[in-house]
N, CA and C of each residue as an Amber inpcrd file, in Angstrom:
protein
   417
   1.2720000 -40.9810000  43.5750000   0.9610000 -39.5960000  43.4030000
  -0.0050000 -39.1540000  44.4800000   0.2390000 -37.9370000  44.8800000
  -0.1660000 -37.5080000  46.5240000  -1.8200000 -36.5690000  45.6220000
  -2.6310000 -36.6720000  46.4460000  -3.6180000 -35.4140000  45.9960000
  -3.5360000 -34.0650000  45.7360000  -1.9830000 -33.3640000  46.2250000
  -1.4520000 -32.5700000  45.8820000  -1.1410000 -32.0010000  44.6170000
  -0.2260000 -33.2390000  44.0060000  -0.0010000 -33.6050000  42.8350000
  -1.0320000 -33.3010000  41.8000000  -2.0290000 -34.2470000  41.4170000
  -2.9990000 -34.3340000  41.3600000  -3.4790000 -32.5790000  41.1220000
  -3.6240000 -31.9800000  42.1970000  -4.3720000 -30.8910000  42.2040000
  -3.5920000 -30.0090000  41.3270000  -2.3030000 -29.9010000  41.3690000
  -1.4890000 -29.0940000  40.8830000  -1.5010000 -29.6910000  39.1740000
  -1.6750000 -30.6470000  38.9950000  -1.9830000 -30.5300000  37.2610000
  -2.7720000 -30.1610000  36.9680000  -3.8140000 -30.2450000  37.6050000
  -5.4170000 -29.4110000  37.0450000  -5.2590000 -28.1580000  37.1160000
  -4.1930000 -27.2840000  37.9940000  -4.2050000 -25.7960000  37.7280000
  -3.2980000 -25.4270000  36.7330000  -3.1010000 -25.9470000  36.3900000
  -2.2960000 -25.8250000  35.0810000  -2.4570000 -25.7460000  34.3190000
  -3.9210000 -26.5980000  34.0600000  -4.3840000 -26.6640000  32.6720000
  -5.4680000 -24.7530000  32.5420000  -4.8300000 -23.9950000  31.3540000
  -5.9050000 -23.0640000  31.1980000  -6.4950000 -23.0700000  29.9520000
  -7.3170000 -22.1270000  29.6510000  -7.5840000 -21.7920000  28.4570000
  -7.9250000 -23.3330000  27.9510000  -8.1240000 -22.8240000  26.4880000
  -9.2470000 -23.6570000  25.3560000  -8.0420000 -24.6210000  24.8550000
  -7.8820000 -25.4280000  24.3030000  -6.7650000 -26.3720000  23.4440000
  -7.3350000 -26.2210000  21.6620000  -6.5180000 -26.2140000  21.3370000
  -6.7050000 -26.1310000  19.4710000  -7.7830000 -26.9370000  19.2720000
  -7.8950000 -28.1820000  19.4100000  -9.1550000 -28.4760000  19.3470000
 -10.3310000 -28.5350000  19.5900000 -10.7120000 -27.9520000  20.6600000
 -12.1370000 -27.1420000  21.2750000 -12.2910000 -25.8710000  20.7980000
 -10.8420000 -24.9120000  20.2270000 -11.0170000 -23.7280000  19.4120000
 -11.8040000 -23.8120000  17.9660000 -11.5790000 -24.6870000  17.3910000
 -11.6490000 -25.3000000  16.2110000 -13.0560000 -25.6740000  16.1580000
 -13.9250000 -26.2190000  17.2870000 -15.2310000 -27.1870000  17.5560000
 -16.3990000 -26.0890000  17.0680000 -15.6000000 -25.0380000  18.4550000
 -16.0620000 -24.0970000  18.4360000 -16.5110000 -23.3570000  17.4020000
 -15.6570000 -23.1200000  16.7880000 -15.8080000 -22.0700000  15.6290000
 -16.6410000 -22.5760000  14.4270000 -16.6240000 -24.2060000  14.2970000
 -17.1060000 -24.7630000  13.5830000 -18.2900000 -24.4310000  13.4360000
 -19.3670000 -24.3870000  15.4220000 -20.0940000 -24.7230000  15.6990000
 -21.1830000 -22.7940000  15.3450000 -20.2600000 -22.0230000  15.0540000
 -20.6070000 -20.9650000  15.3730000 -20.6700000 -20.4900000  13.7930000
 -20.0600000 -21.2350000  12.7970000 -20.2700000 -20.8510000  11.6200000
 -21.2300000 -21.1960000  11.1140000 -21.5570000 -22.7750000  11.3280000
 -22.9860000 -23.6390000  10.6460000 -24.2480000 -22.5050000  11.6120000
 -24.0890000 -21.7070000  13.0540000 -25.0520000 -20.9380000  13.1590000
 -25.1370000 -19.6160000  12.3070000 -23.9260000 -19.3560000  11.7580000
 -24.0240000 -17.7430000  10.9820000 -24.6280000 -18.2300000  10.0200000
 -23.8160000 -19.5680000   9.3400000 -24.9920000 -19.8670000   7.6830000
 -26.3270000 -19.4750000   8.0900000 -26.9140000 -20.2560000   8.8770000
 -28.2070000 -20.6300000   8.8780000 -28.5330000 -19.3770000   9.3660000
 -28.4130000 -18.4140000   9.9790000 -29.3750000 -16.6410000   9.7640000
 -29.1680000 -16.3510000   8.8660000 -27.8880000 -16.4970000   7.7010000
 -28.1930000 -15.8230000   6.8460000 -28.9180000 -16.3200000   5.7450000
 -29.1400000 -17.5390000   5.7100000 -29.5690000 -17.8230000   4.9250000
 -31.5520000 -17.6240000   5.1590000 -31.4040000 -17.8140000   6.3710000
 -33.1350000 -17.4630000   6.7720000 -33.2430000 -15.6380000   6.7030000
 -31.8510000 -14.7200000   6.5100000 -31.8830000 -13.8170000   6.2060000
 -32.5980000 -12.9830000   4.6560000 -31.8470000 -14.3760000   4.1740000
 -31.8420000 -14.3410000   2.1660000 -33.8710000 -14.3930000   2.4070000
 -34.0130000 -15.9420000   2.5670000 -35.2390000 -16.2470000   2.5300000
 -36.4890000 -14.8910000   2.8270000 -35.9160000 -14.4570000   3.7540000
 -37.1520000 -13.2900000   4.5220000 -37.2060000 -11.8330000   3.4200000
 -36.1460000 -11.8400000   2.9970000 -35.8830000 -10.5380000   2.1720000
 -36.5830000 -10.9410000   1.0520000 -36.7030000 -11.8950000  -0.0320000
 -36.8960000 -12.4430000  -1.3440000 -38.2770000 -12.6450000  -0.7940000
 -38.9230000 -13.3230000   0.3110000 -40.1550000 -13.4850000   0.3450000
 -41.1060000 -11.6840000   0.6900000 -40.4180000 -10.7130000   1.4940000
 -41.1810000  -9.6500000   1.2360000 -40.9690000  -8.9170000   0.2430000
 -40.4110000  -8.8130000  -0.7180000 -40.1600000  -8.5670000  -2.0860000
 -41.1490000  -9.1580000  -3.0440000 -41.2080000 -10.6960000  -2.7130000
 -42.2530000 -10.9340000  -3.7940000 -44.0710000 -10.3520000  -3.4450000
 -43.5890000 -10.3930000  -2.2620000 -45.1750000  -9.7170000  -1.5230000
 -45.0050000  -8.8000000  -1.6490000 -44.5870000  -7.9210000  -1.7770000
 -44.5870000  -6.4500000  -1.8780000 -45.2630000  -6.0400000  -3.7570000
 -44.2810000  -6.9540000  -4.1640000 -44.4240000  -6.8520000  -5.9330000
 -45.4480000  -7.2400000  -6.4830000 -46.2290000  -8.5770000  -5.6100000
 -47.6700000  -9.1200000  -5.6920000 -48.5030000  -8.1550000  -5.4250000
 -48.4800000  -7.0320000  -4.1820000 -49.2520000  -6.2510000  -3.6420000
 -49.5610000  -5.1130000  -4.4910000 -48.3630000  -4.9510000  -5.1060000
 -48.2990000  -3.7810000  -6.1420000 -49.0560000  -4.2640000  -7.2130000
 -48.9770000  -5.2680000  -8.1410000 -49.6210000  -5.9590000  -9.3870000
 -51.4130000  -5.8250000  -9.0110000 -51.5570000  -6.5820000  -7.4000000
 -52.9690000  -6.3330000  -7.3120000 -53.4410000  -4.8380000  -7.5430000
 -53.2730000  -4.4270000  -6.8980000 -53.5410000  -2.3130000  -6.6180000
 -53.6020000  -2.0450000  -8.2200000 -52.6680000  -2.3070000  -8.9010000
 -52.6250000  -1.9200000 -10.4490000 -53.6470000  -2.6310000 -11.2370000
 -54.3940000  -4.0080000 -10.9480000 -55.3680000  -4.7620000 -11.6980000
 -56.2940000  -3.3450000 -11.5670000 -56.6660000  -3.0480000  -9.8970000
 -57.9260000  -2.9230000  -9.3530000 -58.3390000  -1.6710000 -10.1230000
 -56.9550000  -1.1420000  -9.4970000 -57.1910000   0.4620000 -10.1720000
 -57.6770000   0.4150000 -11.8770000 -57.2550000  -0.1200000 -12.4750000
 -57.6420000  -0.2060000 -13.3600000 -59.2340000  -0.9680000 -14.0590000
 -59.6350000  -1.6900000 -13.3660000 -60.8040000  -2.4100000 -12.9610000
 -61.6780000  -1.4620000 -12.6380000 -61.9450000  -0.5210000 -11.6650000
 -62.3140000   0.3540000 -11.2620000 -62.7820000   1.7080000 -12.2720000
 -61.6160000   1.9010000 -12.8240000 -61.7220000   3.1020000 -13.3560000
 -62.8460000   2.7700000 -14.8060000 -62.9000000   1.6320000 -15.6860000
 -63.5190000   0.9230000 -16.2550000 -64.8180000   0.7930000 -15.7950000
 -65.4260000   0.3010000 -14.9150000 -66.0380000   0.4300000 -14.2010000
 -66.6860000   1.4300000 -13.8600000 -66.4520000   2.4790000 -13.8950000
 -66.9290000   3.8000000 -13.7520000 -67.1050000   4.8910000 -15.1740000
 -67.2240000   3.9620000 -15.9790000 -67.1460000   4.8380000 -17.3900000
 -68.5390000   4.3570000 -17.8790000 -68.9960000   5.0490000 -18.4990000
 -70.3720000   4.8370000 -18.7660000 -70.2990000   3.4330000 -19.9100000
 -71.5990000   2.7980000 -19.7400000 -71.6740000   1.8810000 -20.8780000
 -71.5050000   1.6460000 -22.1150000 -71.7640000   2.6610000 -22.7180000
 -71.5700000   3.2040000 -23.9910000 -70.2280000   3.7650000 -24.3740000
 -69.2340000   4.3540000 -23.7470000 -68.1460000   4.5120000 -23.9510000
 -67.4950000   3.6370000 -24.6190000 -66.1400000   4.4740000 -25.2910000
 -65.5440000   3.5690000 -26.2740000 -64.4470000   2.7880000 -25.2320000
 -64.4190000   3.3320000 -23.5910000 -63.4830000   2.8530000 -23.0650000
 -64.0070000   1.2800000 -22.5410000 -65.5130000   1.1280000 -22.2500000
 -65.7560000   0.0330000 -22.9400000 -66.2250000  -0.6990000 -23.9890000
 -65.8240000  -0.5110000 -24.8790000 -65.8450000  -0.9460000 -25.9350000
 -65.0490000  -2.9110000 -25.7940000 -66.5200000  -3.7790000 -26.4140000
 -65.8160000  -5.0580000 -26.9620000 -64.1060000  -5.3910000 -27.3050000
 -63.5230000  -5.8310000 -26.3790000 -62.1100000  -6.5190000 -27.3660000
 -60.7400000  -6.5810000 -26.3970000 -59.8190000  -6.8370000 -27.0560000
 -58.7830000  -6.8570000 -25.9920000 -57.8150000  -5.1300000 -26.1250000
 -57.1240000  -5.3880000 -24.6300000 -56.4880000  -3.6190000 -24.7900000
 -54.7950000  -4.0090000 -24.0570000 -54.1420000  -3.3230000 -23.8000000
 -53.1530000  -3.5150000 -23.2430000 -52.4810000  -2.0460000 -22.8360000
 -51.9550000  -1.7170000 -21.7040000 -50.7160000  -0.4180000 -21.5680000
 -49.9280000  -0.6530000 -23.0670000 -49.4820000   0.9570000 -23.3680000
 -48.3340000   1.0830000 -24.6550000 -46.9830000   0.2560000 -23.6510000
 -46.4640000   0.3760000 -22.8290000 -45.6850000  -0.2480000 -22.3390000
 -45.1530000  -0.6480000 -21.0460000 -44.4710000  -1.3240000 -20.4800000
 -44.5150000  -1.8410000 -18.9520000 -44.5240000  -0.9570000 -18.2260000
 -45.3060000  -0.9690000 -16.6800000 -45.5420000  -0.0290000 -16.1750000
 -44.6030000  -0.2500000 -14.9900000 -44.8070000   0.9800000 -13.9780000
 -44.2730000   0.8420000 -12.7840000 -45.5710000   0.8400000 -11.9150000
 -45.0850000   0.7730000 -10.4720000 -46.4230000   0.4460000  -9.3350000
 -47.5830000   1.7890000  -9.2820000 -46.7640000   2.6500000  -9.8410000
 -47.9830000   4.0340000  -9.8990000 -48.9190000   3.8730000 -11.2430000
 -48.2450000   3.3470000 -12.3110000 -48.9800000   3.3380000 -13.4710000
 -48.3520000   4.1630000 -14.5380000 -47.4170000   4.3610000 -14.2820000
 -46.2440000   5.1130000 -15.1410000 -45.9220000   4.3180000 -16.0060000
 -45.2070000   5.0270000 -17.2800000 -44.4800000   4.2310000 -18.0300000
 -43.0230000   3.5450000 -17.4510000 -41.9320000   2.9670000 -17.5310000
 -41.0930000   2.1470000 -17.2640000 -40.4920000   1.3970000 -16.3080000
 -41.6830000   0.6800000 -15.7560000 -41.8390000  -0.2190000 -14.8190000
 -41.1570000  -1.8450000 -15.2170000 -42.0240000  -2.9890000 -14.2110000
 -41.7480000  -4.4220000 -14.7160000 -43.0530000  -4.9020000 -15.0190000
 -44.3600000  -4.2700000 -14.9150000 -45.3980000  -4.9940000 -14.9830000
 -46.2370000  -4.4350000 -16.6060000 -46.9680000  -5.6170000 -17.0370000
 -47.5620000  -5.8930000 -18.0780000 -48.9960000  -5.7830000 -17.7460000
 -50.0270000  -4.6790000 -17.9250000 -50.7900000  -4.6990000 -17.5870000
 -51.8710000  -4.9230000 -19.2210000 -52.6510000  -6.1990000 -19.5920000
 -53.9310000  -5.8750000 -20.0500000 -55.2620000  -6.4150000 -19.4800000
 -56.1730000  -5.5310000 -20.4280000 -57.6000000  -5.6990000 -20.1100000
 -58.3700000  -6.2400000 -21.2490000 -59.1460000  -7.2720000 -20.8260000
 -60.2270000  -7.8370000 -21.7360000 -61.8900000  -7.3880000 -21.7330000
 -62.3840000  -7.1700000 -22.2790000 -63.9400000  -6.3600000 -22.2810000
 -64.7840000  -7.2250000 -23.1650000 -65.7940000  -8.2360000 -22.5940000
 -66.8710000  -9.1880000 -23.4230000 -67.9470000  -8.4270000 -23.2320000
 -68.7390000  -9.1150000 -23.8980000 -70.2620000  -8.4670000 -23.6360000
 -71.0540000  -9.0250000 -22.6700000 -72.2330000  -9.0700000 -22.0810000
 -72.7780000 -10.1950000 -20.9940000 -74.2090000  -9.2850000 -21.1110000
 -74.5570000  -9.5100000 -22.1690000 -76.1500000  -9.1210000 -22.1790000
 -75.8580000  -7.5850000 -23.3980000 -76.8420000  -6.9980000 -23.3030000
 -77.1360000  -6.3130000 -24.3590000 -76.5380000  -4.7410000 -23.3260000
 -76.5080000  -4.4670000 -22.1010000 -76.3140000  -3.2530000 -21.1480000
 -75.5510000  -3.7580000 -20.2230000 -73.9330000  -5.0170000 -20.0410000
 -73.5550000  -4.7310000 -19.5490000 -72.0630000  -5.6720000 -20.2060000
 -71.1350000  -5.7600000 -18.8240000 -69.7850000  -6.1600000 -19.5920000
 -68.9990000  -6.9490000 -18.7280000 -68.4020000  -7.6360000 -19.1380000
 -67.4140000  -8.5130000 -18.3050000 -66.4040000  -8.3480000 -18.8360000
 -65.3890000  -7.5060000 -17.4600000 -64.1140000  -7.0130000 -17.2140000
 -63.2100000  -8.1280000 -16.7400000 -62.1070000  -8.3120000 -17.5120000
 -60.9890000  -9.2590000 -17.1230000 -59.9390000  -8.3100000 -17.1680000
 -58.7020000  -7.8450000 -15.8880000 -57.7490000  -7.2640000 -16.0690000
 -56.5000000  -8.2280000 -15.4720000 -55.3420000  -8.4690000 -16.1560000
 -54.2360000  -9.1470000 -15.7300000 -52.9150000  -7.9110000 -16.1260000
 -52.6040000  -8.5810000 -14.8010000 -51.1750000  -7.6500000 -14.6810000
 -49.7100000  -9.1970000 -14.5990000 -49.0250000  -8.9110000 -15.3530000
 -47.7370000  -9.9770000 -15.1530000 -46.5630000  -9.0100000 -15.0540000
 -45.9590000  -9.7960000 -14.5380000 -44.2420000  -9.5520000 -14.3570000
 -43.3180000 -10.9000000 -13.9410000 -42.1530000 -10.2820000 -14.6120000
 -41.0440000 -11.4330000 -14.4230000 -40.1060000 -11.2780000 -13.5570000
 -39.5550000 -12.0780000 -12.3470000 -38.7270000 -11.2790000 -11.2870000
 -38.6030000 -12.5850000 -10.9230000 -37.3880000 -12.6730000 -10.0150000
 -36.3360000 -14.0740000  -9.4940000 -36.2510000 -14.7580000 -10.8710000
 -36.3560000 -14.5730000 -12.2290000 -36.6340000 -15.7900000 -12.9100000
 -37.5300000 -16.3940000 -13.5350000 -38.7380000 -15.7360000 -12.4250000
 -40.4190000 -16.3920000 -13.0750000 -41.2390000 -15.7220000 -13.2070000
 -42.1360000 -15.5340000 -13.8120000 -43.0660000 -14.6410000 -14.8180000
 -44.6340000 -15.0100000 -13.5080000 -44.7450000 -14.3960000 -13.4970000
 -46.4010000 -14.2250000 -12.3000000 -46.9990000 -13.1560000 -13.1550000
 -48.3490000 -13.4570000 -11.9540000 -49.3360000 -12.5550000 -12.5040000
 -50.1910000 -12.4020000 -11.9410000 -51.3650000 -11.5410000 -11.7900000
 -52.4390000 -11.4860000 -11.0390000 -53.5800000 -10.9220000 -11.6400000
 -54.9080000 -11.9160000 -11.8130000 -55.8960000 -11.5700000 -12.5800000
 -57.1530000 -11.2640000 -11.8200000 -57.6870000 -10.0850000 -11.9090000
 -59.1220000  -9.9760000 -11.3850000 -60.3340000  -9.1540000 -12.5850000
 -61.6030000  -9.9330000 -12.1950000 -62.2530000  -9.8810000 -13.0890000
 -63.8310000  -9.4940000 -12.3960000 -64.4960000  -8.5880000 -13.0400000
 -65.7340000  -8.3520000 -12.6160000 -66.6890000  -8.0390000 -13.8620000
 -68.4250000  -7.9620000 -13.4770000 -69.1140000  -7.5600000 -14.2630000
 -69.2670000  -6.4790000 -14.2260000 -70.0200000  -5.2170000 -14.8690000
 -70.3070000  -3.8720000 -14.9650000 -71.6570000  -3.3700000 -15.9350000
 -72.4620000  -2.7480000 -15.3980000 -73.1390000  -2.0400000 -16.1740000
 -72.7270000  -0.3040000 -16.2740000 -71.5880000  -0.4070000 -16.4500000
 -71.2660000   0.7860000 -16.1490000 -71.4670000   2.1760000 -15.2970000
 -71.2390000   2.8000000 -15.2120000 -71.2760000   4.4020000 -14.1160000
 -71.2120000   3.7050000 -12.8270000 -70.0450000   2.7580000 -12.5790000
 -70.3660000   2.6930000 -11.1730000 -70.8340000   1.3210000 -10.8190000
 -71.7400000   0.9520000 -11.3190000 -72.6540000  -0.2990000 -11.1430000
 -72.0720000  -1.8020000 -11.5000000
């Protein structure tokens, strides 16, 4: 066989063969899984941060407003309290979150505030608790 020869089979050959089509495609699907699946991941993780972010804001606000009621008020008053029913992120009624508040005493003029907010979402029940002292109006 002359180098001619030779040369003239190699131009012959074009294009991809069924089995490098096939490699290919293989190779290009295991890359689509994997964005989408780091797609799934990124969406579900700012969702739960978002829903965490919201639960905090709803402790505080509520923490706060407590906090600013005079001592003597019945709004602090000794005992446990709870929303009439689940709220949404503004504080509305028909939300996913469970907001109550606990009110102890801590001396004779002041109070220790416990507020927890829960919700259930993907499956699992969270929550977020913040807690402060108060002598009320502010203080």
């Amino acid at each position: 066989m002359g180098l001619r020869k030779i040369q003239n089979i190699f131009k012959k050959e074009k294009g991809f063969s069924l089995i490098e089509l096939l490699i290919a495609m293989s190779v290009m699907a295991l890359g689509m899984l994997a964005a989408a699946s780091m797609q799934y991941s990124a969406v579900r993780n700012n969702t739960t941060g978002n829903t965490t972010t919201q639960a905090n804001m709803l402790a505080k606000a509520q923490l706060e407003m407590l906090k600013n009621q005079d001592i003597e008020s019945t709004a602090l008053a000794v005992g446990d309290y709870n929303d009439a029913s689940p709220i949404d992120a503004t504080g509305s009624p028909g939300g996913i979150y469970n907001r109550t508040w606990r009110i102890d005493p801590l001396g004779a003029s002041a109070r220790r505030i416990r507020v927890t907010v829960a919700w259930t979402k993907f499956g699992s029940t969270r929550r977020v608790i913040v807690r402060s002292n108060t002598r009320g109006s502010g203080v």
